[in-house]
C-alpha positions in Angstrom: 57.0 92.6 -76.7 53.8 90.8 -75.2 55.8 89.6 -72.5 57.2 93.0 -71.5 53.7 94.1 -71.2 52.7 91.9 -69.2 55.3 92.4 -66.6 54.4 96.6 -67.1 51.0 95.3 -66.2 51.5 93.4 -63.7 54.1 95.9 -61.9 51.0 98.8 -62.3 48.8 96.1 -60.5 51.5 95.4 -57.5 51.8 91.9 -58.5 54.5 90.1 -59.7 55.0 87.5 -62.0 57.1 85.2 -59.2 54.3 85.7 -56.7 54.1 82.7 -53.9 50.2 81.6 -54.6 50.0 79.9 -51.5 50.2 83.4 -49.1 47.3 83.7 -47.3 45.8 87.8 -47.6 47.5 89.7 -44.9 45.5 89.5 -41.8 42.9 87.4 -43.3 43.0 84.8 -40.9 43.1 87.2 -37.4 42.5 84.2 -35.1 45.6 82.6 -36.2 48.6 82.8 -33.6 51.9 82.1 -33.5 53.5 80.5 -30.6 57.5 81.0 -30.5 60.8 80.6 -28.1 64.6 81.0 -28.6 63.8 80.3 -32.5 61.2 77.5 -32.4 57.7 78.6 -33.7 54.1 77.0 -34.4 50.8 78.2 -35.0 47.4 77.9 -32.8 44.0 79.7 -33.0 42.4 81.7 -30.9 39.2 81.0 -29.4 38.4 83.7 -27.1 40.2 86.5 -25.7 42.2 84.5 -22.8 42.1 81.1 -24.8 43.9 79.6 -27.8 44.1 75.8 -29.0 47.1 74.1 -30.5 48.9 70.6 -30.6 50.3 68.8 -28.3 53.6 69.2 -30.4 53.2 72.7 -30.2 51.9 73.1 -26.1 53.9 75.6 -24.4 56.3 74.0 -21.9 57.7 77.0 -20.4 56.7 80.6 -19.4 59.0 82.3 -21.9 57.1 81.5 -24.7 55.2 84.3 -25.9 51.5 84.4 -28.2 51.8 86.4 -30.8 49.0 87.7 -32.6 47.8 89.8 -35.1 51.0 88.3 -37.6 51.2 88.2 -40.7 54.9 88.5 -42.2 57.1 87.5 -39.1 60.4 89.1 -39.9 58.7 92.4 -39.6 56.9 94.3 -37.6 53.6 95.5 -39.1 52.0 97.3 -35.7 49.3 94.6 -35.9 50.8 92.3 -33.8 50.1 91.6 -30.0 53.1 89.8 -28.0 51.7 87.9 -25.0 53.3 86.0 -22.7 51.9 82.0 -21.8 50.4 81.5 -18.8 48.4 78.0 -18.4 49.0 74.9 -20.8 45.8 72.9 -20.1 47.2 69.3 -22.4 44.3 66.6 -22.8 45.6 63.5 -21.6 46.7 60.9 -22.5 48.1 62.8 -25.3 50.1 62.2 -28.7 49.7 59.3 -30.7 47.9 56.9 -31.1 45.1 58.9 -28.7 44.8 62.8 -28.3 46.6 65.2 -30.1 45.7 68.8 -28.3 46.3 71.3 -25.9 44.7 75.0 -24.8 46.7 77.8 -23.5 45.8 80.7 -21.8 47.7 83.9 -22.1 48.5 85.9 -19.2 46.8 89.1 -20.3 43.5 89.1 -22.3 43.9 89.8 -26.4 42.9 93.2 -27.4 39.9 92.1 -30.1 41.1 94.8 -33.2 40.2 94.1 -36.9 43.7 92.1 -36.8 42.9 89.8 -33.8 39.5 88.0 -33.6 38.5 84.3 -32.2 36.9 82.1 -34.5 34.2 79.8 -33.3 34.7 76.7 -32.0 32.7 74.0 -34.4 29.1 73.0 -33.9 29.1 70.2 -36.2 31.8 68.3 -37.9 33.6 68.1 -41.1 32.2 66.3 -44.1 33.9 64.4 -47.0 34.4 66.4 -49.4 33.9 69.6 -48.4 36.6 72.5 -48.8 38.8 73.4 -45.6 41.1 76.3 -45.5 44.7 75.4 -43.8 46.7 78.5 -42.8 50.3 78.3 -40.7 53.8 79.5 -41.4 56.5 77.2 -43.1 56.7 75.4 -46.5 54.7 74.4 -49.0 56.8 72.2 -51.2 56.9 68.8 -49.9 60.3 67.3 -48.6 61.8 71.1 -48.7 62.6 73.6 -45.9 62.0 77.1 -46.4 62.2 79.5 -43.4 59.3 81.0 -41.6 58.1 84.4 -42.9 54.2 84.8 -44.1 51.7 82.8 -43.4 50.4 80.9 -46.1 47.1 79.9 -47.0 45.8 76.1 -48.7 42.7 75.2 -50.0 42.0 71.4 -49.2 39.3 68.7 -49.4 38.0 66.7 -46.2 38.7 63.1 -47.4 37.1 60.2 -46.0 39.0 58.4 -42.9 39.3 55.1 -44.8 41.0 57.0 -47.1 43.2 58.4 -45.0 44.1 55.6 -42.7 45.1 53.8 -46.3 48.4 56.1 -46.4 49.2 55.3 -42.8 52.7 53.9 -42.0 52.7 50.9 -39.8 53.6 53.2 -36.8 50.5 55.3 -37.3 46.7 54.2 -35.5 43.8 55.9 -36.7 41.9 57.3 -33.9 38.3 59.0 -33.3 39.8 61.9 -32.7 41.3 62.3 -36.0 40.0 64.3 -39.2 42.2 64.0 -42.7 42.0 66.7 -45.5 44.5 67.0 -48.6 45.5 64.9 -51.1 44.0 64.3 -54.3 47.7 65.3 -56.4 47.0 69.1 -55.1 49.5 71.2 -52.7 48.8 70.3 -49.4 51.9 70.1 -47.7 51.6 73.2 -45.0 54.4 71.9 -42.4 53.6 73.9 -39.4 53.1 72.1 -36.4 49.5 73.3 -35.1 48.2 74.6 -38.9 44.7 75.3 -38.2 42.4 73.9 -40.7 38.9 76.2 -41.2 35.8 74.4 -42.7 32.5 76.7 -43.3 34.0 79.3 -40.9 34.3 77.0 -38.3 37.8 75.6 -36.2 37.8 72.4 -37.0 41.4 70.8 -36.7 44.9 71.4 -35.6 47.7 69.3 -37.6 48.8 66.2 -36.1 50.7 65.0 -38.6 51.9 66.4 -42.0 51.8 63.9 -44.3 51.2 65.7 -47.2 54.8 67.1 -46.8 56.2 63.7 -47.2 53.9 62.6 -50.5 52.0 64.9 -52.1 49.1 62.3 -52.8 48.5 61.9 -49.0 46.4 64.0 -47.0 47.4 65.4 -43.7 45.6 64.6 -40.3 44.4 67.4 -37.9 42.6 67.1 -34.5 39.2 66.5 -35.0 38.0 69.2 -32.7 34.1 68.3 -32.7 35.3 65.5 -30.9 36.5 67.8 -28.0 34.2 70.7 -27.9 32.9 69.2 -24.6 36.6 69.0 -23.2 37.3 72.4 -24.1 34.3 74.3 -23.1 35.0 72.0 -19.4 38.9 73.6 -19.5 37.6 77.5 -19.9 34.8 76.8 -17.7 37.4 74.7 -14.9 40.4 77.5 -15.3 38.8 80.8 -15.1 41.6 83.3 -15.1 42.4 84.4 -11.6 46.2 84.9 -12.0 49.3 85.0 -14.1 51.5 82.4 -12.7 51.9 80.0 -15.6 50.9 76.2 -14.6 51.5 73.0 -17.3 48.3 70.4 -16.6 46.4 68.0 -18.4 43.2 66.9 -17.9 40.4 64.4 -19.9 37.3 66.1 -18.0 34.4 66.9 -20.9 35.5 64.2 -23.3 
């Protein structure tokens, strides 16, 4: 009898007893963007309304891949959302491991700022040990499991320390400056979405490099370290002023 009147409450409520704790508020995140072709998708954030940083893993390598903003449930559509076409992929170079992980894009139109599609500041200091980060992307949760793309989803993770981090590197893996590690500590922190954007004090202060909290839940996962670059962005929207639409693929290591 208790148990039925729970579920009664809960169905009054709008909730449900199998709800997936790890969705993020719809449209709580409005910066966050989700970069797709034929099938393929990762996140980024937006930064302005032409501009939006991801990872190299995720950089745009053609112009039919499209920016879409305003998401929240993917597999619907929820007259939010903002479909923009790619038009400049600015990566830093030399990029990927063991050096830079990170690339901006510019869209070919300029983001219509509503209540579901904002920029979030780019940081002006950097992330501390221990403080509590927000991760948000779209993908699984549960470590060494695939579960298709629909909502985004939301995790709550410490900054660790680097020595930390480096610790649950595999011999293939060099730490670098450029690198920031947050998870860990036996929570959930497996978000695997290539270019998850990690939030610290309302800040943008990492895109995912590498996931490895979806291989052991005990490891944190390593994001760009994006106080390490605010020079290098800052040079790319000052450098690339939108002038046209024709999409171009660069990279560049001026501002670093």
């Amino acid at each position: 009898m208790e148990l039925l009147i729970l579920l009664f409450a809960l169905g009054l409520t709008g909730a449900s007893p199998l709800e997936d704790h790890d969705l993020c508020q719809p449209h709580s995140r409005p910066w966050q963007v989700s970069l797709h072709e034929r099938g393929t998708r990762c996140s980024g954030a937006l930064i302005n309304k032409w501009w939006l940083v991801t990872s190299a893993a995720c950089a745009p390598r053609s112009t039919s891949v499209i920016a879409s903003l305003g998401e929240h449930d993917v597999t619907v559509d929820e007259s939010t959302e903002q479909h923009i076409p790619v038009a400049d992929v600015i990566r830093h170079s030399p990029y990927r491991s063991p050096l830079h992980s990170l690339a901006m894009v510019r869209l070919a139109e300029p983001a219509r700022l509503t209540p579901h599609v904002r920029p979030i500041g780019l940081p002006g200091r950097c992330p501390q040990p221990g403080e509590s980060c927000s991760v948000s992307g779209w993908g699984s949760t549960v470590p060494n499991q695939y579960e298709s793309l629909k909502q985004l989803k939301c995790l709550t993770v410490p900054v660790v320390e680097d020595q930390t981090c480096i610790n649950t590197f595999p011999d293939y893996l060099f730490w670098s400056v450029g690198m920031v590690c947050a998870g860990g500590d036996n929570k959930i922190n497996c978000l695997n979405d290539k270019g998850a954007v990690l939030v610290c004090g309302g800040q943008l202060q990492g895109i995912q490099w590498f996931s490895h909290g979806c291989q052991n839940e005990e490891h944190p996962s390593v994001f760009t370290k994006l106080c390490m670059y605010d020079n290098w962005m800052r040079t790319v929207m000052d450098n690339y002023t939108p002038t046209t639409t024709t999409a171009r693929v660069m990279s560049s290591t001026k501002g670093l």
